[in-house]
N, C-alpha and C positions, 0 to 999 in steps of 0.2 A: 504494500500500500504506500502510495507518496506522501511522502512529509506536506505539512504544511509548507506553503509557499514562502518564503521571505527575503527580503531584497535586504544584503549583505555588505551595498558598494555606498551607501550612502555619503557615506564623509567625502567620497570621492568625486560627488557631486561639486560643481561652480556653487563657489561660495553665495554669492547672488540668489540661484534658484533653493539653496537650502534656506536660507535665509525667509525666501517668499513662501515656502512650505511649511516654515514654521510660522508664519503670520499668516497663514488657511487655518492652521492648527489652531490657532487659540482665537478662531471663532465660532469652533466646534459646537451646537447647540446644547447645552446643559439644562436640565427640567431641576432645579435643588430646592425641596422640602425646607421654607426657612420656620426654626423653631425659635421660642423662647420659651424662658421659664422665668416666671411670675415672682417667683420669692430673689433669685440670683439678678437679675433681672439685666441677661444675657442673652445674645442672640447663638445659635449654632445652626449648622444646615444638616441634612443626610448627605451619606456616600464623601467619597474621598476629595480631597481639594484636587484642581484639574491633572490629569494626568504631565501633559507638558511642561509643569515648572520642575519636574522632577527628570526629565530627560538628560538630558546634559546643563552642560553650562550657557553654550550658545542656545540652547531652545526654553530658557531660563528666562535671559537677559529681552528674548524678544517676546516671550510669553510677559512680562510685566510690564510691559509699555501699553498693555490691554485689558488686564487682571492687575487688580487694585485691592485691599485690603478694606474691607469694608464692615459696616451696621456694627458701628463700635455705639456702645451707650456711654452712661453714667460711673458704671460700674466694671467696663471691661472694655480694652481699645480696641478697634476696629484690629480682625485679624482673620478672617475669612473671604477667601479670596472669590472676585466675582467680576465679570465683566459684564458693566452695564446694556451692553448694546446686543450681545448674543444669551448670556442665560435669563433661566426664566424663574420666576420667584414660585412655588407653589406654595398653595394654602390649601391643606388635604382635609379632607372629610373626617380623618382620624383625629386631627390634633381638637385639643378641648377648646369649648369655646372661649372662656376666659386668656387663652394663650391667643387664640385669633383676636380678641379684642383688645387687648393690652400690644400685640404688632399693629393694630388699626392705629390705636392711640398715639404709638410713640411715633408714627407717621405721619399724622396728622398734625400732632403736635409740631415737630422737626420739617414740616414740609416747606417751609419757606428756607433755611437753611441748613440743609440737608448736603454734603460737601456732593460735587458731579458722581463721585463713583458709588454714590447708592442711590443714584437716581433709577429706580426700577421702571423699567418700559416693555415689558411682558410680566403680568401675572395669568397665573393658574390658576382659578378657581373651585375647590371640589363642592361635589352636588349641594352639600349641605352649606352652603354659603352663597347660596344663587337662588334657594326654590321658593325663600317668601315675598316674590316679588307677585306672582298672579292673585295675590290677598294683601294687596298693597297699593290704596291709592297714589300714595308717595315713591313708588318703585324702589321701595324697601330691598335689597337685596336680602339680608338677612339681618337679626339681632346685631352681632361682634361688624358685620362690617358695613351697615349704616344701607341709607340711599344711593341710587347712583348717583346724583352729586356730593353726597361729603365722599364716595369714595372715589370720583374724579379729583375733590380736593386735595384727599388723603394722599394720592399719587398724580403729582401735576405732570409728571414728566411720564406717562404711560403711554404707549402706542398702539398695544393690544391686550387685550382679555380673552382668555381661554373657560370654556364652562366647561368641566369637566365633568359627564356625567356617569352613572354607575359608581362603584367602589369595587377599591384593587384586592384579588387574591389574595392570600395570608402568604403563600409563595414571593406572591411579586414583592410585598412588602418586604419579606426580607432579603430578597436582592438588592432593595432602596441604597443598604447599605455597604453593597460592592460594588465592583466596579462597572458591574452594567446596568446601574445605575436605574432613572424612571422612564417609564416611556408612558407617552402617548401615542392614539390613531384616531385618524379623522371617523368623527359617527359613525358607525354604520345605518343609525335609523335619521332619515328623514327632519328636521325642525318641525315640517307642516306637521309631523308625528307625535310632534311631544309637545301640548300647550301650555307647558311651563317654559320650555327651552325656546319656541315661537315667542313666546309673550316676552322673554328680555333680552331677546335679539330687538325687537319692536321698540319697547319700555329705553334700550342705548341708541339706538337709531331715534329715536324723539329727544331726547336728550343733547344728541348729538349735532340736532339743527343750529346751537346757539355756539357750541365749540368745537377745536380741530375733532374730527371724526374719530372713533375709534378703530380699528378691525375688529369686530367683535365673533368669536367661531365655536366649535363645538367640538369638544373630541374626546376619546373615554378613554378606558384602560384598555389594555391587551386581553 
């Protein structure tokens, strides 16, 4: 049976094209679980910090001009590395409400200055932080994370929302924390299918007539 494939001549490569391979690299999309905890009152993510800053030196030095150290509080400096423009913040259905709503909070609170490298502009929404919007004149998303205007306020700098619906295997969950990491896939069912997920596609799109637009989409677990 043949080995796995694997290209052995790398270094050998024009320093130039390694160089630009390694800045493809660290904008590898990352989906990272951000948690806190309430009493330490800390931020941590799942799964491992990017693969890249631990390669060599050169794919180090190029990985950090991108990945920044970031969501430091009160109580603990920024040291979780994230690049604003490619990963994605989630907010899982698993974590408790009060952890969702104390990251609304310190968001909200810090949203005016908040330094560039934890300006989030993809979150993940899981189910249960999206469904009380169709029993919601105010387009309530849920309790912890408010209307969809304080949660446009909460994150000024966002460019899409992810509704992520169903909830993850007990499996997948515990891969969260190797290296293959979270995945999404686009729906399989329909929006017209599901009038809860219709109705805050709808609920961002009215919203969205008075500010920059969002992309607003749908996509569940594996």
């Amino acid at each position: 049976m043949a080995g796995t494939a694997s290209f052995t001549r790398f270094r050998e490569l024009p320093t130039e094209l390694r160089l630009r391979i390694w800045e493809n690299a660290s904008f590898f999309q990352r989906i990272v679980e951000l948690n806190y905890c309430v009493v330490d009152r800390k931020f941590s993510i799942s799964g491992p910090p990017p693969a890249i800053l631990y390669v060599n030196q050169e794919s180090r030095e190029i990985a950090l001009k991108f990945y920044s150290k970031s969501f430091g509080t009160i109580n603990q400096p920024a040291e979780i590395y994230f690049n604003a423009v490619s990963d994605i913040i989630y907010l899982s259905s698993r974590q408790y409400e009060d952890e969702v709503m104390a990251i609304s909070s310190h968001f909200r609170v810090c949203a005016e200055s908040l330094p560039h490298q934890d300006h989030i502009q993809t979150i993940a929404l899981g189910e249960r932080w999206w469904t009380d919007s169709p029993y919601s004149a105010f387009f309530r998303l849920s309790e912890p994370v408010g209307s969809i205007g304080k949660f446009r306020s909460t994150y000024p700098h966002l460019k899409k929302v992810i509704l992520v619906r169903g909830a993850p295997s007990e499996e997948e969950v515990v891969s969260w924390d190797s290296y293959s990491g979270i995945s999404l896939l686009p729906s399989r069912e329909k929006e017209t299918e599901d009038e809860r997920a219709e109705f805050v596609l709808w609920a961002f799109d009215e919203f969205d007539h008075q500010i920059p637009r969002l992309d607003v989409v749908v996509m569940e677990h594996p």
